[in-house]
C-alpha positions, 0 to 999 in steps of 0.5 A, spaced: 373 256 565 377 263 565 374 269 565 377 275 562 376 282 566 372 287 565 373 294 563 367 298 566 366 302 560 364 297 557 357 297 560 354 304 559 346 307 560 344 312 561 341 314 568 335 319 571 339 325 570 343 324 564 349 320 568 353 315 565 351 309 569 357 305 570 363 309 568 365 311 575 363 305 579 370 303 580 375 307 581 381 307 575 382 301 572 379 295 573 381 287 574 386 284 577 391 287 576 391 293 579 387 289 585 392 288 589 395 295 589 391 297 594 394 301 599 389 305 602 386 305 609 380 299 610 373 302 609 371 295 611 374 297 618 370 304 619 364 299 615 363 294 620 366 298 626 360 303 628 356 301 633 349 304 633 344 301 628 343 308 624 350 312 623 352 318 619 357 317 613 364 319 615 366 324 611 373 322 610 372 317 606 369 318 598 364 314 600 358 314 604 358 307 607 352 305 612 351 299 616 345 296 620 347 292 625 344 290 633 345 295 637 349 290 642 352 287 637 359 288 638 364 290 633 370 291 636 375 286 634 380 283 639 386 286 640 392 282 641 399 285 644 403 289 640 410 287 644 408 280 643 407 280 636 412 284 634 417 280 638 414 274 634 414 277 628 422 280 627 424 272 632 422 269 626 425 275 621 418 278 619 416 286 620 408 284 621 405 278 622 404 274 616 398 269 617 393 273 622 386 271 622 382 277 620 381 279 613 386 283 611 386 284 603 393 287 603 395 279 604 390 277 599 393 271 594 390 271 588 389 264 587 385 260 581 379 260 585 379 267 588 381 270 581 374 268 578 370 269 584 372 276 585 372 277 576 365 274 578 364 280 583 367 285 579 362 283 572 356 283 577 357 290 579 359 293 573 353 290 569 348 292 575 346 285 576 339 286 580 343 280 585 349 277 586 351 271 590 358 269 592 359 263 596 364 259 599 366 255 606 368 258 613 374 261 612 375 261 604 376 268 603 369 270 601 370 277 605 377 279 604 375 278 596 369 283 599 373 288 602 378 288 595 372 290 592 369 295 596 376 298 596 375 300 588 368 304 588 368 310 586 365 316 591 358 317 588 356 309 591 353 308 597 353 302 601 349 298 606 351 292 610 347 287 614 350 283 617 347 277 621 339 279 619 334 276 622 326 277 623 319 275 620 316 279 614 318 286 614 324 286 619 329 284 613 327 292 609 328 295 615 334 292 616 335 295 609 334 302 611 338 302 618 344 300 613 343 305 609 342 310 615 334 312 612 329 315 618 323 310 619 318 311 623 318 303 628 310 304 627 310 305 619 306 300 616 310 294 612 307 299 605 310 305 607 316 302 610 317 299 602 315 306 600 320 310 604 326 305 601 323 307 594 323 314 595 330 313 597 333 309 592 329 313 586 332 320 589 339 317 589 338 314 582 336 321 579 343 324 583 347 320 579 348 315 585 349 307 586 346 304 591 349 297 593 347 293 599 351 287 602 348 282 606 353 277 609 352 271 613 346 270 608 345 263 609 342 265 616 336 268 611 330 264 611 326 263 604 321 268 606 328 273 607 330 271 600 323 272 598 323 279 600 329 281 597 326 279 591 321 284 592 326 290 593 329 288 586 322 290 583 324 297 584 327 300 578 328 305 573 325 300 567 332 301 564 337 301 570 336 297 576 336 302 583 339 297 588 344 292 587 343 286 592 350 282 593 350 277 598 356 273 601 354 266 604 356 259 606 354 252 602 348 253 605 345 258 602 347 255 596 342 250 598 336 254 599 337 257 592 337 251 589 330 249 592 324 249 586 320 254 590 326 259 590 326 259 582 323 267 581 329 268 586 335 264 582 333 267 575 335 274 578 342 272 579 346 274 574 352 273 577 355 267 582 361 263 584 362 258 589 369 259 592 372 251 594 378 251 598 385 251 595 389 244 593 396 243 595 400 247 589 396 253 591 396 252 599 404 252 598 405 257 594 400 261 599 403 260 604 409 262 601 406 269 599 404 270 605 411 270 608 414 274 602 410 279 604 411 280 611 418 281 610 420 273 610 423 268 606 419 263 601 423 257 604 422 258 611 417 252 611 419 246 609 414 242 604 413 237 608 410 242 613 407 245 608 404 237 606 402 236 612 398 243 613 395 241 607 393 235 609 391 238 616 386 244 613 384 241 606 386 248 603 382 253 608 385 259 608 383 261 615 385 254 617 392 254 614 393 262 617 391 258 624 396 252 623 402 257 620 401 261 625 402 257 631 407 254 628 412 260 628 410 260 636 413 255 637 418 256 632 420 262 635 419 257 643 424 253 639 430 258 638 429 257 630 426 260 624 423 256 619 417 250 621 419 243 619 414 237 619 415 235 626 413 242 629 406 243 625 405 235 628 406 238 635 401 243 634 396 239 631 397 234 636 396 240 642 390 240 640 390 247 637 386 247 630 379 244 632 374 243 625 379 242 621 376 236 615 380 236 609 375 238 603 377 237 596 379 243 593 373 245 588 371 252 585 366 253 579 361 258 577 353 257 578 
């Protein structure tokens, strides 16, 4: 199935305060074309690395983005050094390195499959979907679509971000208003706790702006936790929805959403994806990109290790950065710089890529 992509004037209504609901929800031109364009620094970055569990928004960025994360959670990523990675990236002809693990939406590849899942991001936004769900295996790219996305919200949204919810009936709304930097009293009833979101959210929606609020990591939710937000998408204006519930998740949240019990939930999704690992076409023509875009050569693999690494990783994006990765170690331990079969079996057989079972490559619309 081909999705077209979305122009964002084509979902318009009319908001609280005479604002046209949806005009200015992406910054310019929406879809495809112009999403990897993106050259502007990572609010994804200044989203999950604060630390505290209420933030003030950073005022330099045009939108006010708010997390609610554990206060001994850490967020700082790990930092590897620069001398060795830039000695490893200009030994194999590269100006960066090209298959790091962390997301980055700079190298996003737009294969078929995240094509679809990001257009399906995208409608979900544009048309307000009370919720919208976007699910996929550890390691397919479900957060670096995420980041892309994030990227292209016009300055009157505010976001929230849950990461890793927890906690018995009640604890997941206050996870809510932590992640969207609103003062709670910790003794405030479970009434006045949703009273409190409401008012927020209904102020908001009479200034002209959207609220939206991104649990990750949602398949660690309970039936109860979806329940819940269920109920927070009761609020609403009649017309226009006040809150935008999107959810990132793997499989398994697929499969709680699936059960009979979970229905009133399932009919509130207008917008979900599965995003499935990539087959071998693709896989190459990733790495390929990938190298391109660090400053190298398409060919400095070879397609039997490009054969291999996909036999190894089942198209996983993570898995491949992780394999492609080392093998331009010991490319460069070698003296050389390009990764034939013989060097990706040396890492495989070293041991250094752990749960890799080849899955086959599928992405379909739920």
């Amino acid at each position: 199935m081909e999705l077209a992509f979305f122009e964002s004037d084509r979902y318009l209504s009319k908001g609280a305060a005479g604002h046209c609901r949806g005009q200015n929800l992406l910054r310019g031109d929406t879809g495809l074309a112009n999403a990897n364009k993106i050259k502007r620094p990572s609010l994804w970055a200044r989203l999950r690395g604060r630390g505290a569990a209420l933030v003030e928004p950073d005022n330099t960025s045009s939108i006010a983005f708010r997390t609610g994360r554990r206060e001994d959670e850490d967020d700082a990523a790990p930092k590897m050094a620069d001398e060795n990675s830039d000695f490893l990236s200009t030994s194999f002809g590269l100006h960066a390195r090209a298959f790091t693990l962390l997301p980055d939406p700079d190298f996003l590849y737009w294969s078929p499959g995240h094509k679809r899942a990001f257009s399906v991001l995208e409608y979900g936004i544009i048309t307000r979907a009370p919720i919208t769900v976007i699910t996929g295996e550890v390691g397919a790219g479900k957060t670096t679509l995420l980041q892309a996305m994030l990227e292209k919200l016009s300055g009157d949204t505010v976001i929230g971000l849950i990461s890793n919810a927890h906690g018995n009936r009640g604890d997941l709304l206050r996870w809510a208003l932590s992640s969207l930097d609103v003062p709670c009293d910790r003794d405030a009833t479970y009434v006045e706790t949703f009273q409190i979101l409401q008012n927020f959210l209904i102020q908001n929606y009479a200034e002209g702006r959207y609220t939206i609020l991104v649990i990750d990591e949602a398949q660690q939710l309970t039936s109860e936790g979806l329940e819940e937000l269920r109920m927070l998408t009761n609020i609403n204006s009649g017309k226009d929805e006040l809150l935008q519930l999107v959810l990132i998740g793997q499989p398994e949240l697929r499969e709680i959403i699936n059960r009979p019990s979970m229905r009133q939930f399932a009919q509130r999704i207008m917008a979900t994806y599965h995003l499935g690992p990539m087959d071998h076409k693709t896989t190459g023509e990733y790495i390929r990109h990938r190298l391109v875009h660090a400053g190298g050569n398409d060919d400095q693999f070879s397609d039997s290790a490009i054969e291999l690494i996909y036999q190894f990783t089942g198209g996983v994006p993570r898995l491949i950065n992780k394999v492609c990765d080392f093998s331009i170690v010991y490319a460069v331990t070698a003296g050389q710089q390009f990764v034939d079969e013989k060097i990706v079996h040396s890492v495989v057989q070293d041991g250094l890529l752990q749960g890799s079972e080849p899955m086959p490559a599928n992405g379909e619309i739920v």
